[in-house]
KOLVEX-90718 format. One record per residue (C-alpha): residue number from 0; residue in one letter; x, y, z. Coordinates in Angstrom, 2 decimals. Layout:
   seq   type        xx        yy        zz
   NUM      a         X         Y         Z
...
//
This chain:
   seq   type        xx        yy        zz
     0      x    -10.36    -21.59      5.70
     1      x     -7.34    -19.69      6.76
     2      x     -6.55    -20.73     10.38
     3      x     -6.07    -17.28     12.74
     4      x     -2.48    -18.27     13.49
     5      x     -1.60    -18.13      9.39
     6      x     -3.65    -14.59      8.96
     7      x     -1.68    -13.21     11.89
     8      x      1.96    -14.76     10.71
     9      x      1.06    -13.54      7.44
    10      x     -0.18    -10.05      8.52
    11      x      3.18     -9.59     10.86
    12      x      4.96    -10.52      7.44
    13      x      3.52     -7.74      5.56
    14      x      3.81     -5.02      8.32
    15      x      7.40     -6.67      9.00
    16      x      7.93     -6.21      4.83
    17      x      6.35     -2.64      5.15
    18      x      7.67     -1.07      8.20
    19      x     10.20     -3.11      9.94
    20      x      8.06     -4.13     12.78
    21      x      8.80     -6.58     15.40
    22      x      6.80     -9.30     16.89
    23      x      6.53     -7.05     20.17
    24      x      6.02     -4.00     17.50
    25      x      2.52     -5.42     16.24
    26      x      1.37     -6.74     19.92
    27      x      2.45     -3.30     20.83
    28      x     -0.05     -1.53     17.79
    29      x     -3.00     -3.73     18.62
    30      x     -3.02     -3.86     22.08
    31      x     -2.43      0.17     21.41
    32      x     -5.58      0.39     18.92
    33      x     -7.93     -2.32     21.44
    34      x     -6.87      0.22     24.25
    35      x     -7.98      3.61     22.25
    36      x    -11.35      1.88     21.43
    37      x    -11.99      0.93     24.93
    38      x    -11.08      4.02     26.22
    39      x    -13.85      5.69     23.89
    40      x    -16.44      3.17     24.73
    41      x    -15.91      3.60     28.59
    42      x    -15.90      7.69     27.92
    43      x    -18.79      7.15     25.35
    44      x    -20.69      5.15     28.20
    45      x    -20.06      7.38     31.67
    46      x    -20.56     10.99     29.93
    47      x    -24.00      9.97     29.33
    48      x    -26.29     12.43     31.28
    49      x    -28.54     10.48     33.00
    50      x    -32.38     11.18     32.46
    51      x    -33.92     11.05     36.48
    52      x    -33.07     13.48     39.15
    53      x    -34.49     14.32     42.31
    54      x    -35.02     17.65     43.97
    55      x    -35.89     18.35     47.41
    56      x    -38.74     20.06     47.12
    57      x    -39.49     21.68     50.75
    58      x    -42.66     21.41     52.74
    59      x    -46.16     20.50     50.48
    60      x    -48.06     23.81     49.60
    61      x    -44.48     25.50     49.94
    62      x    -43.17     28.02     47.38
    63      x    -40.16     25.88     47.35
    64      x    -42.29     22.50     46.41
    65      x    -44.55     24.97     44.15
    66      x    -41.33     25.74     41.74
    67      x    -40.47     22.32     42.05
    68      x    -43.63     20.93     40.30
    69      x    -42.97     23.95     37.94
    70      x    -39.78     22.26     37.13
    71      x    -40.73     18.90     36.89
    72      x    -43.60     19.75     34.03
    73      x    -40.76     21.87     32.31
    74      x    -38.05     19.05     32.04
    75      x    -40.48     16.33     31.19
    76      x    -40.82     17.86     27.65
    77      x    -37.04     17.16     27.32
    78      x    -37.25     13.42     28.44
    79      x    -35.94     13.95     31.91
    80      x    -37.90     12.74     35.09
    81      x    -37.53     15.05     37.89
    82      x    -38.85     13.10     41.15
    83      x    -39.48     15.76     44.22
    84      x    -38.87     14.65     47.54
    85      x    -41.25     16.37     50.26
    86      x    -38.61     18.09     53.28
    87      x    -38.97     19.77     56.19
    88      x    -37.05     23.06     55.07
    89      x    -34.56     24.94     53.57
    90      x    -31.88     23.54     56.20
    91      x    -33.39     20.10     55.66
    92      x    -32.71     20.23     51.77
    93      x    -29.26     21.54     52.82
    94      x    -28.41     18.88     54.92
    95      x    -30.06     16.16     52.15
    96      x    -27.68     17.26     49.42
    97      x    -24.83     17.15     52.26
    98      x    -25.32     13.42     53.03
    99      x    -24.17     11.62     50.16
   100      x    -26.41      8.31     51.56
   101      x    -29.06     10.62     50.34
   102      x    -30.53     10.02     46.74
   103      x    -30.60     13.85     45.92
   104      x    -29.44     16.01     43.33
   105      x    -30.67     19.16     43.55
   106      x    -32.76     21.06     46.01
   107      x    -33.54     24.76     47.25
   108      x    -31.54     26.23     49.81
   109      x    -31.50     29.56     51.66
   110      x    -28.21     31.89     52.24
   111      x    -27.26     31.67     55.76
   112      x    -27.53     28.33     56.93
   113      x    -24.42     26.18     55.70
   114      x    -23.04     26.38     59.44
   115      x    -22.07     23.15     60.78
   116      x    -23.20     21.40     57.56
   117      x    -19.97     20.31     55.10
   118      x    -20.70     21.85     51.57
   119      x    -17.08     20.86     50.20
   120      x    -19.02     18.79     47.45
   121      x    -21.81     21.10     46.71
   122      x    -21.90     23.98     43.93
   123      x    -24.46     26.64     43.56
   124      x    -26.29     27.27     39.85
   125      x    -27.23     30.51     40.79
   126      x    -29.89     32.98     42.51
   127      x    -33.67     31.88     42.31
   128      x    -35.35     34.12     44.17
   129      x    -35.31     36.21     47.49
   130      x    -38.04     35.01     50.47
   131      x    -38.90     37.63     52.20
   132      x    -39.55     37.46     55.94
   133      x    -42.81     38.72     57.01
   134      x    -43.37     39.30     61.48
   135      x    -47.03     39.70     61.88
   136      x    -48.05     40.83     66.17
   137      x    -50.68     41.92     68.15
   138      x    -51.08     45.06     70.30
   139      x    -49.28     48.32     69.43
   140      x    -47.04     48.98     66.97
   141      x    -43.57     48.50     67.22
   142      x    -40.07     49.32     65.23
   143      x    -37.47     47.50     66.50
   144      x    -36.78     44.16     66.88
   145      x    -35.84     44.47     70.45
   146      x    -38.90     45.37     71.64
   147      x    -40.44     42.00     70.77
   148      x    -37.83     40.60     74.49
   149      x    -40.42     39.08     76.73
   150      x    -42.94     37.72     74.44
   151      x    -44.31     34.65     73.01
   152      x    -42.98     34.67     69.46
   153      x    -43.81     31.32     67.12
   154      x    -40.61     31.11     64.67
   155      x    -41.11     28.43     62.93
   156      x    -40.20     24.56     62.87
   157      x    -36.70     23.55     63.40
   158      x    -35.02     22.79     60.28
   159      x    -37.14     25.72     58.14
   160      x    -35.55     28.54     56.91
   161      x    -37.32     30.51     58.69
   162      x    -36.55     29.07     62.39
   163      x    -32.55     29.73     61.41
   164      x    -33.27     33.44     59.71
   165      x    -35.75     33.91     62.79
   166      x    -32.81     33.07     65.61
   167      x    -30.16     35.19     64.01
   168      x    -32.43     38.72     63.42
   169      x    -34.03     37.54     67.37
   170      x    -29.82     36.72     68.38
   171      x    -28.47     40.14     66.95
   172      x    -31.20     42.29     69.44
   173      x    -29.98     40.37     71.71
   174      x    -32.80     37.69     72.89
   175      x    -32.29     34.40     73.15
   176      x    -34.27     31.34     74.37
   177      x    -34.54     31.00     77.71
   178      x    -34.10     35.11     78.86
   179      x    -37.92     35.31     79.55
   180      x    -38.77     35.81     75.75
   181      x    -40.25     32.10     74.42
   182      x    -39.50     31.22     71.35
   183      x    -41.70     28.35     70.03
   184      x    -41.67     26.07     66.96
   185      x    -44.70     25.62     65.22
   186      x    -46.97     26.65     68.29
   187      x    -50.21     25.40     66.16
   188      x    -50.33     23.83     62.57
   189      x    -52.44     26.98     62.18
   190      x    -50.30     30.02     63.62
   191      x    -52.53     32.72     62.29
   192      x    -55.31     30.82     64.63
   193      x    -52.98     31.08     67.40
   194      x    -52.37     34.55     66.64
   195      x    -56.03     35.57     66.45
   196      x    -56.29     34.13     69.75
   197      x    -54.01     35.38     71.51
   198      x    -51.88     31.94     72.64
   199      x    -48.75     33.98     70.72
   200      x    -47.57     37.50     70.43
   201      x    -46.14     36.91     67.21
   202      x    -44.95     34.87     64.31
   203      x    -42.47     34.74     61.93
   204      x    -43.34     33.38     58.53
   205      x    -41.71     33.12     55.14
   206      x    -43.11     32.58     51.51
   207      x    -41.81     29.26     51.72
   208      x    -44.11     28.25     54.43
   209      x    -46.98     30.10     53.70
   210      x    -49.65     31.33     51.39
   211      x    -49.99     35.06     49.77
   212      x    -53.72     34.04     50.81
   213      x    -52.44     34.08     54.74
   214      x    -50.31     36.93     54.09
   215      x    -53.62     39.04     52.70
   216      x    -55.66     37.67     55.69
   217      x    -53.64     38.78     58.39
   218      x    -52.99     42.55     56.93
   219      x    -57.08     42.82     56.41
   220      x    -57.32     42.52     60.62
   221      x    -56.70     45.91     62.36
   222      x    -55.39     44.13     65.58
   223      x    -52.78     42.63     63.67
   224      x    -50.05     44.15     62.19
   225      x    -47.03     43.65     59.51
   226      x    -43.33     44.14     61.20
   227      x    -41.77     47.33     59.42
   228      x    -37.75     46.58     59.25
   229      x    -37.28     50.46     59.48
   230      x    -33.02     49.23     60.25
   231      x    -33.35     47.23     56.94
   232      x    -30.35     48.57     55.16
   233      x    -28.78     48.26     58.65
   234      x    -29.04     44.47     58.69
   235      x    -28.19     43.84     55.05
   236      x    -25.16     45.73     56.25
   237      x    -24.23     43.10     59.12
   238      x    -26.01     39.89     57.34
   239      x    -24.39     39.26     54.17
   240      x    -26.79     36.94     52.91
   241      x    -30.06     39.07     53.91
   242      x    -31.34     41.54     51.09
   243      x    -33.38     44.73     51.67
   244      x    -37.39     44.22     50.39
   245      x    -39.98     46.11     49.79
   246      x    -43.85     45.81     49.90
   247      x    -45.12     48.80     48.01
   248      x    -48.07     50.64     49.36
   249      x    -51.10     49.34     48.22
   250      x    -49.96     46.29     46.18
   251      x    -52.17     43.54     48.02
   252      x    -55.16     45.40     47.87
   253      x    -55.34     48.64     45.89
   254      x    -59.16     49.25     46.74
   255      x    -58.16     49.05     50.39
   256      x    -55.22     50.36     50.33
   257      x    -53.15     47.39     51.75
   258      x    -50.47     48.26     52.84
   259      x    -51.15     51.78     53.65
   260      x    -47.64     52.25     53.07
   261      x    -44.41     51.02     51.59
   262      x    -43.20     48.27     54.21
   263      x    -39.50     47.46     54.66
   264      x    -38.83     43.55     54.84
   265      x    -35.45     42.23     54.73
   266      x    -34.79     38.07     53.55
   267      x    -32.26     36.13     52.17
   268      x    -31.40     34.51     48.59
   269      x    -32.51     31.22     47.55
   270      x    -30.18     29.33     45.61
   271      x    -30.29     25.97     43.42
   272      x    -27.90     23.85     45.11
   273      x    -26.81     20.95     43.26
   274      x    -24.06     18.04     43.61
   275      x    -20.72     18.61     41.97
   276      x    -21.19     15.29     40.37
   277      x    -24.20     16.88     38.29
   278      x    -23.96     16.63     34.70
   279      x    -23.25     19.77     32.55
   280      x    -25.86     19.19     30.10
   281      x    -28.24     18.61     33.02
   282      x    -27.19     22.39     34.67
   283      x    -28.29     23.82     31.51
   284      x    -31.49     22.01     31.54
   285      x    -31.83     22.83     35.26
   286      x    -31.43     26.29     34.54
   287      x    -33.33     27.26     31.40
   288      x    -36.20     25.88     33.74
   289      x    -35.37     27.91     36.67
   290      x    -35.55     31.14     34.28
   291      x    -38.69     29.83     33.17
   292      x    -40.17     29.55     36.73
   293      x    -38.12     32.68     38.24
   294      x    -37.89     35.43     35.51
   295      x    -41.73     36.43     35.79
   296      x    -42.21     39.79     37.90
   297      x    -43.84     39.70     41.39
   298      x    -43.72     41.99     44.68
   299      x    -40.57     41.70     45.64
   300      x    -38.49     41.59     42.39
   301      x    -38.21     42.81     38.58
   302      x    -38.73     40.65     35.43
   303      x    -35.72     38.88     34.44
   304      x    -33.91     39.75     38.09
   305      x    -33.75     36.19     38.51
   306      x    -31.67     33.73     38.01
   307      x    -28.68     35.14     38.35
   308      x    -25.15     34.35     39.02
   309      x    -24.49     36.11     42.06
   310      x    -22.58     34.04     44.87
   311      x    -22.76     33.64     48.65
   312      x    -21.38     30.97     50.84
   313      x    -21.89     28.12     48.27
   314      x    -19.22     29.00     44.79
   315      x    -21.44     29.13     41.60
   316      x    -20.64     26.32     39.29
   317      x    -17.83     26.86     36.16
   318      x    -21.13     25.59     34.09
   319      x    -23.64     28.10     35.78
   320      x    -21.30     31.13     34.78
   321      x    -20.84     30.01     31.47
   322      x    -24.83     29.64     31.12
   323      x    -25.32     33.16     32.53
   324      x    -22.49     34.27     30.21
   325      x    -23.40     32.58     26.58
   326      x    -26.92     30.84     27.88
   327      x    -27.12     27.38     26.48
   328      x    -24.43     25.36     24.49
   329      x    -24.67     25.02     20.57
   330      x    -25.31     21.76     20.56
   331      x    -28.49     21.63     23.52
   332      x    -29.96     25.14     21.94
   333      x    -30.26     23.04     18.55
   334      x    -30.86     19.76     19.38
   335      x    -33.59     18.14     21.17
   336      x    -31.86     16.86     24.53
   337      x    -31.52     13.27     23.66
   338      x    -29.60     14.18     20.72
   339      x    -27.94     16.84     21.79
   340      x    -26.49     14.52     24.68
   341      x    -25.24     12.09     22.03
   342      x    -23.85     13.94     20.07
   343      x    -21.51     15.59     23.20
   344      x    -20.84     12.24     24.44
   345      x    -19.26     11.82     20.85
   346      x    -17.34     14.23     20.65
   347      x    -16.18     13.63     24.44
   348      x    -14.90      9.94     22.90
   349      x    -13.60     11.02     19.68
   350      x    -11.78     14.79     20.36
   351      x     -9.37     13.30     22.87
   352      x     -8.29     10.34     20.91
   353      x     -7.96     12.98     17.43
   354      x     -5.68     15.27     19.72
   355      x     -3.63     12.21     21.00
   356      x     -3.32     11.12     16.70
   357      x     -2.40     14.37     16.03
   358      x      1.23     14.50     17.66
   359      x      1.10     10.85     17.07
   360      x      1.25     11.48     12.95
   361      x      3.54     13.98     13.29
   362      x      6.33     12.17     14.77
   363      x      5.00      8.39     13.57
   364      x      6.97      9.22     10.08
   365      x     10.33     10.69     11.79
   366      x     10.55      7.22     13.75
   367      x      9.47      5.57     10.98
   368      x     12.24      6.81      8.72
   369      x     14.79      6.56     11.45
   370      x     14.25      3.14     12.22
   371      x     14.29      2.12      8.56
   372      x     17.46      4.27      8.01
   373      x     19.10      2.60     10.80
   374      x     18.96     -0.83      9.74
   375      x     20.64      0.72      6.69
   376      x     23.67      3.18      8.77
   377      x     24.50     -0.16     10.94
   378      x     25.95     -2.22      7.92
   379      x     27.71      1.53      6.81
   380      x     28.82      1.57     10.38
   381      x     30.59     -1.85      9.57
   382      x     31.64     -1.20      6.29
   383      x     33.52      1.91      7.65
   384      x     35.22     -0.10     10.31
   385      x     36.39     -2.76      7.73
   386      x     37.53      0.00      5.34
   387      x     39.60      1.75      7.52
   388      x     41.38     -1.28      9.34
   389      x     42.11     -2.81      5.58
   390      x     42.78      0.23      3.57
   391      x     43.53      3.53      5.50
   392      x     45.59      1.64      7.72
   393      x     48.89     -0.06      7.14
   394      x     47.53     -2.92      4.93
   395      x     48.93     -6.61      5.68
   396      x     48.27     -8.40      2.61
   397      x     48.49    -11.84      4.58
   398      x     45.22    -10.57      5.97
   399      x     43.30    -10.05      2.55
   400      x     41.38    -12.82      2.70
   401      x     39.80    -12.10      6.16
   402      x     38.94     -8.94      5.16
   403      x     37.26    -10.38      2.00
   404      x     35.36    -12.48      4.34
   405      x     34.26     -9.91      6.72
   406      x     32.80     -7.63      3.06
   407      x     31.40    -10.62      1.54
   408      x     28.79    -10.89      5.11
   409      x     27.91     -7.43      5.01
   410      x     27.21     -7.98      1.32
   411      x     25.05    -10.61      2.37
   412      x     23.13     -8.97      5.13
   413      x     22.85     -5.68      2.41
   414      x     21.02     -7.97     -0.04
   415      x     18.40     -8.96      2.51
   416      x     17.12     -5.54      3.51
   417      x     13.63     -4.94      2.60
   418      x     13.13     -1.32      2.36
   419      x     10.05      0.91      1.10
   420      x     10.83      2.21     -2.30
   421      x     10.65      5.61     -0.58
   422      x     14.40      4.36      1.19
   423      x     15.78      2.69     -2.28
   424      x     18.44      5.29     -2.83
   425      x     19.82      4.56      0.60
   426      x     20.42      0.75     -0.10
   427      x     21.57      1.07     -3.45
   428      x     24.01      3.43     -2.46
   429      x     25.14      0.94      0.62
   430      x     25.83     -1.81     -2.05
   431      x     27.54      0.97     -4.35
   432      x     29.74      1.59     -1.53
   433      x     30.30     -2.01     -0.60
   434      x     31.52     -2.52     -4.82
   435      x     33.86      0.51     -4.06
   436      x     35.34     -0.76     -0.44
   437      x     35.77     -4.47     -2.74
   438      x     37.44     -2.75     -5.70
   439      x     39.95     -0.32     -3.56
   440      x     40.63     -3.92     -1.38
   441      x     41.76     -5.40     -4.48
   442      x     43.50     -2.81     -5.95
   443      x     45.64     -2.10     -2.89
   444      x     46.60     -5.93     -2.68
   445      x     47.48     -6.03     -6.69
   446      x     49.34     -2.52     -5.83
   447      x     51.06     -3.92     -2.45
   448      x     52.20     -7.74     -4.78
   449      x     53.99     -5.11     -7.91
   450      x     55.59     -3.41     -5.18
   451      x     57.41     -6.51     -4.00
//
C-alpha cells in the first residue's frame, strides 16, 4: 500500500514535471480547490428556504386571522407549515415583526401606524386589501365628524387598527381625550349591546374586528345609523394612507334596500409585512397565496385589484416587484417547491464558482506559459551576459577558460529543464544558441592565437 506521503511526493513530481509547480504552488491549488468546495457547501446549506413560518394573524374571528388560515391551507400543499400567532391588532403585528426577540415572519399590518415603531428591517410584499372603517350612532343623523365632540364614542382596543385610524380621523376635527368627548376602548366585549343600550353614542369598528353579520345587524335597526364620510375625498387628500370606499346602495340587502343609498367610507391599505431576512422563494410562495385569498371581488373592491404593488410607508420588496412584474420564477412555476428550492440553491453554489473559473481559464494559460518561458529567458539572460563580456567586448584570451566554465553551467542547467512539448522549440533553440556562443568562443580564441 502506497503510504500518503509517497502519493503526494509523487503527485508534486508530476505537476512539478507538468507545470513547474512549487511545493507552496500545489499547497496553494488544494487548499484553493478545499476552499471553492466549502464555499459551495456553506452557500448550498444557508440558501435553503426554510419550510415553517409564522404569521401574526390578528384577533380570532378577525378578517386578518380569517386570511391567515386561508394561507396556511394554501402553503401546506407546497410542504411549508405556516403557524399563526393570535395578536391583539394591526399595531400589535407591527410591533411583533419590529422586535426581532419575536419568532415572526410575516404578519398583516395597516398603513398609518409605523410611528414610533423602527421598520428599518421590515419590507412590504404588497397591497392585500383595504378595511374599511364603518361609525355606527344613535340619535339623528349627522355629517361631519365634528359633531360627534361631547359624546361617548367606543374606538376600539389599544393596539387595533382601528383605535390608531379612530384617534387620527377623531384628532383632525379636533377632539381629543379628555375635552369632554370620552373616548373608550372596548366599552363591552359586545359594543353593538352597548350601543343598543344606550351606555355609548357610538362605535368605531373595522372588518378586522368584526363580522359582515354585525355590520348587517346594526343597518337593519332604524335608531341606528351608518356614518356617511360625505369629506371622503377630503381626507384621502390629507391622510395618505386612507383610501376613499364605497358601500353601494342596496348591496347588503337588495330586498330591503340596505343601504338606501351609496355610503361614503374612507380606510386604509393592508399590507403583508414581512422580515428582510425572508427568503425569495418563500415571497413568491407568500404571494401566489395572497392572490389566491385577495383577488376574489367583494364590496369594497374589483376582482384582481388586489395584491398589488403599490407602496406606503413600508418600501415594497426588490422580490415583490419582480413577482408583480413577471409573477413567479421559472424554476418555482415548474417545479414542485421542494425541487424547485434545490435546484436554486444549486445554482446559487455552482454559478458563482463557474464565473470565478471563467477569468480564471482565461488567464491560467498566459501565466502558465510565462512562467514556463521564464525558466527558459533566465539562462538566455545569462548566456547574453557571457556573450557579450567574451566576444563583443575586447576579448582577453587569458580569460578563455573562465568563460568556458561559466557556458559549460548554463549548458548544464539547459539540459535539466523539463518543459511541455508545447515549449520544445524554445529549449532547443536555447541549446542551439549555447553551440553557437561555444563555437564563436572558440573561433575568436583560434583567430586572436594566428594573430600573434
Amino acid at each position: 500500500m502506497i503510504s500518503p506521503q509517497i502519493y503526494f511526493n509523487k503527485t508534486q513530481a508530476k505537476l512539478n514535471a507538468l507545470f513547474g509547480m512549487s511545493l507552496a504552488a500545489v499547497l496553494g491549488v488544494v487548499l484553493l480547490v478545499v476552499l471553492a468546495i466549502g464555499l459551495a457547501v456553506v452557500v448550498f446549506i444557508n440558501s435553503a428556504a426554510p419550510t415553517v413560518l409564522t404569521i401574526a394573524g390578528g384577533p380570532q374571528g378577525s378578517s386578518f386571522y380569517r386570511s391567515a388560515e386561508r394561507y396556511k391551507a394554501i402553503l401546506a400543499k407546497e410542504g411549508i407549515t405556516l403557524n399563526i400567532i393570535e395578536t391583539e391588532g394591526s399595531v400589535d403585528n407591527l410591533k411583533k415583526l419590529a422586535d426581532p426577540k419575536m419568532k415572526v415572519d410575516v404578519g398583516f399590518v395597516m398603513g398609518g401606524e409605523t410611528k414610533g415603531i423602527n421598520v428599518e428591517h421590515l419590507m412590504s410584499l404588497g397591497s392585500v386589501s383595504t378595511q374599511p372603517l364603518t361609525i355606527f350612532y344613535r340619535g339623528k343623523k349627522r355629517t361631519l365628524l365634528s359633531e360627534f365632540k361631547g359624546g361617548r364614542l367606543d374606538i376600539g382596543a389599544d393596539g387595533s387598527g382601528t383605535h390608531t385610524l379612530a384617534l387620527a380621523l377623531l384628532a383632525a376635527n379636533g377632539i381629543k381625550p379628555g375635552e369632554g368627548t370620552t373616548l373608550t376602548e372596548n366599552l363591552s366585549d359586545d359594543p353593538e349591546k352597548a350601543l343598543r343600550e344606550n351606555r355609548t353614542d357610538a362605535i368605531f369598528l373595522m372588518s378586522d374586528s368584526t363580522s359582515g353579520k354585525l355590520i348587517r345587524s346594526l343597518m337593519r335597526d332604524q335608531d341606528i345609523h351608518l356614518f356617511n364620510f360625505t369629506q371622503a375625498e377630503g381626507y384621502t387628500r390629507r391622510i395618505s394612507y386612507l383610501n376613499k370606499l364605497q358601500l353601494p346602495r342596496g348591496s347588503l340587502d337588495f330586498g330591503k334596500n340596505i343601504p338606501a343609498e351609496d355610503m361614503q367610507l374612507v380606510g386604509p391599505t393592508v399590507e403583508l409585512i414581512a422580515r428582510d431576512s425572508l427568503h425569495p422563494a418563500l415571497s413568491d410562495v407568500l404571494l401566489e397565496a395572497a392572490r389566491e385569498v385577495h383577488a376574489r371581488p367583494g364590496l369594497y373592491k374589483k376582482r384582481g385589484e388586489f395584491p398589488n404593488a403599490e407602496e406606503h410607508e413600508i418600501p415594497v420588496s426588490e422580490d415583490a416587484h419582480r413577482y408583480y412584474a413577471s409573477g413567479k420564477s421559472f424554476l418555482y412555476r415548474t417545479f414542485p417547491f421542494w425541487l424547485a428550492s434545490l435546484i436554486a440553491r444549486s445554482l446559487e453554489a455552482i454559478v458563482p464558482i463557474i464565473l470565478l473559473l471563467i477569468p480564471a481559464i482565461k488567464i491560467a494559460p498566459v501565466i502558465y506559459g510565462w512562467r514556463i518561458k521564464s525558466r527558459i529567458y533566465r539562462w538566455y539572460r545569462a548566456l547574453l551576459e557571457l556573450e557579450r563580456e567574451a566576444i563583443k567586448s575586447k576579448f582577453d584570451p587569458a580569460r578563455r577558460d573562465e568563460f568556458l566554465r561559466k557556458l559549460e553551467l548554463i549548458e548544464e542547467a539547459a539540459n535539466k529543464i523539463v518543459v511541455p512539448a508545447a515549449f520544445g522549440d524554445l529549449l532547443y533553440e536555447l541549446r542551439l544558441h549555447i553551440n553557437f556562443v561555444h563555437d564563436s568562443l572558440l573561433h575568436k580564441n583560434h583567430g586572436t592565437q594566428a594573430a600573434a
